[in-house]
N, C-alpha and C positions, 0 to 999 in steps of 0.2 A: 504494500500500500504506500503510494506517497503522501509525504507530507502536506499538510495542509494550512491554511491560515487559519490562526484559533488555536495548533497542535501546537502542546510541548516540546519541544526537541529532545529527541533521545539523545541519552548521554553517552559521551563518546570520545574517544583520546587521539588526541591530532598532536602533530611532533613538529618543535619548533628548533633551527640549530641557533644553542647560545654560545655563552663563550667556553664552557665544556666538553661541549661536545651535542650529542641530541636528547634534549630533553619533552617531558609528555606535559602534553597542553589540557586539563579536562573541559569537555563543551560545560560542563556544567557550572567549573568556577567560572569561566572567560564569562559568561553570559547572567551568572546569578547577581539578581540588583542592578543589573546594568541595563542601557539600552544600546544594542551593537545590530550592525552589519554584517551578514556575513552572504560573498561573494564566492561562487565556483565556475570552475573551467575546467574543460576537457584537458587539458594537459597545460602545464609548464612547455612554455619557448613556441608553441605552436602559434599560428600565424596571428588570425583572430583575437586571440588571449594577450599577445603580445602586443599588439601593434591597435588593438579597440577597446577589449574589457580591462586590464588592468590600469594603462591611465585614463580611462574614463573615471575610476576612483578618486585617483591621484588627484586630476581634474575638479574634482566633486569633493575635493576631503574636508576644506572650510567650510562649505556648505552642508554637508552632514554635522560638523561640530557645532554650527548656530541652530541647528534642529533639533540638539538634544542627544546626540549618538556619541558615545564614550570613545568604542572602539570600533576598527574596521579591519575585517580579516577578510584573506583570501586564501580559501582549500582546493589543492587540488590533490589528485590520487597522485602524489610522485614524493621522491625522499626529502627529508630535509636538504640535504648541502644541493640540489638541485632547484628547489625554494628558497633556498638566501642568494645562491648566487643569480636566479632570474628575477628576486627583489630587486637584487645592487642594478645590473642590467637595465630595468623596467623605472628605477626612479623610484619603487614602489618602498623599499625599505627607510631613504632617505625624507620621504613623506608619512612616515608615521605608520605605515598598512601592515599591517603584521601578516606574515608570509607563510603558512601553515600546511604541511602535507597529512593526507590520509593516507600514509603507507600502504595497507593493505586495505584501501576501501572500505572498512568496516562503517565506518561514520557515514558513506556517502552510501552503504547499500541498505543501513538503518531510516533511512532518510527515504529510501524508494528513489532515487535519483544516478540508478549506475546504468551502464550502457555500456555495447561493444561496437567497435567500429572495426574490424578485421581487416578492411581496404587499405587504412590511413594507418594501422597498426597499433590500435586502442581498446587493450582490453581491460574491464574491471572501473572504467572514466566514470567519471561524474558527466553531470547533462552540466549545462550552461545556469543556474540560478542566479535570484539577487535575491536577500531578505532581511527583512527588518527582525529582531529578537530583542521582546522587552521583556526582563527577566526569567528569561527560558522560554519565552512563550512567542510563537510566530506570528509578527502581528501583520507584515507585509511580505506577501511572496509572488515572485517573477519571477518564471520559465520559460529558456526558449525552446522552441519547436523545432530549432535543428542545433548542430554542435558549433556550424559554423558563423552562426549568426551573433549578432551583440544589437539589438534595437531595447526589449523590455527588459533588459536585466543591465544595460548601462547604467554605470551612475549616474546622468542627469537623468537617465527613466525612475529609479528608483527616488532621485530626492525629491522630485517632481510630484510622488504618490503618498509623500509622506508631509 
């Protein structure tokens, strides 16, 4: 079943690299008493994700903070040290976005949001989301209809709804 607006978010351990090494993120603390963003994409460094959804955030990151949004993360299914190094890359870790893998998809197939793409060599991905999360709870969600696309799950679509 996918997620829905209204729905809880299951809890779930996303892995952030700090200065240690790779450490476990839980969706529950990131999200409890808070109001956060949270962004996904088919993969790390791929076209779309690189070049429309990740600085469309960046783009939108003031503007979510005069809205009331604490934090803003972005999950995709890939490792940490490939998630810091496509933050530095993307501008995105220099802007505050916190850069978050689902290693093994667990969070993202809790979620009802995983897909394979066998063509493009995508297995286990997350679909394209945006969502709003006010203390665990889904208050605003956008999805797109294909993996390639970035129109409702942009950051200006997203601050725009909020």
């Amino acid at each position: 079943m996918t997620i829905s607006t209204g729905d809880a978010l299951p809890d779930g351990t996303l892995i952030k690299l700090g200065e240690q090494g790779p450490e476990a993120v839980s969706v529950a603390d990131l999200t409890k008493g808070k109001r956060v963003v949270i962004f996904a994409v088919p993969g790390a460094f791929t076209p779309t994700c690189s070049s429309a959804h990740v600085p469309s955030f960046v783009r939108t990151k003031s503007g979510f903070a005069e809205k009331g949004i604490d934090t803003i993360v972005c999950v995709s299914v890939n490792d940490p040290f490939v998630m810091k190094a496509w933050g530095e890359a993307t501008g995105a870790n220099a802007a505050g976005i916190h850069m978050l893998g689902d290693t093994d998809g667990a969070f993202t197939a809790a979620l009802g949001l995983n897909f394979d793409a066998p063509p493009a060599g995508l297995h286990g991905r997350s679909r394209r989301y945006a969502m709003v999360v006010d203390d665990g709870k889904v208050s605003v969600l956008h999805i797109e209809e294909g993996p390639g696309v970035c129109e409702v799950t942009a950051g200006e679509s997203l601050l725009a709804a909020i």
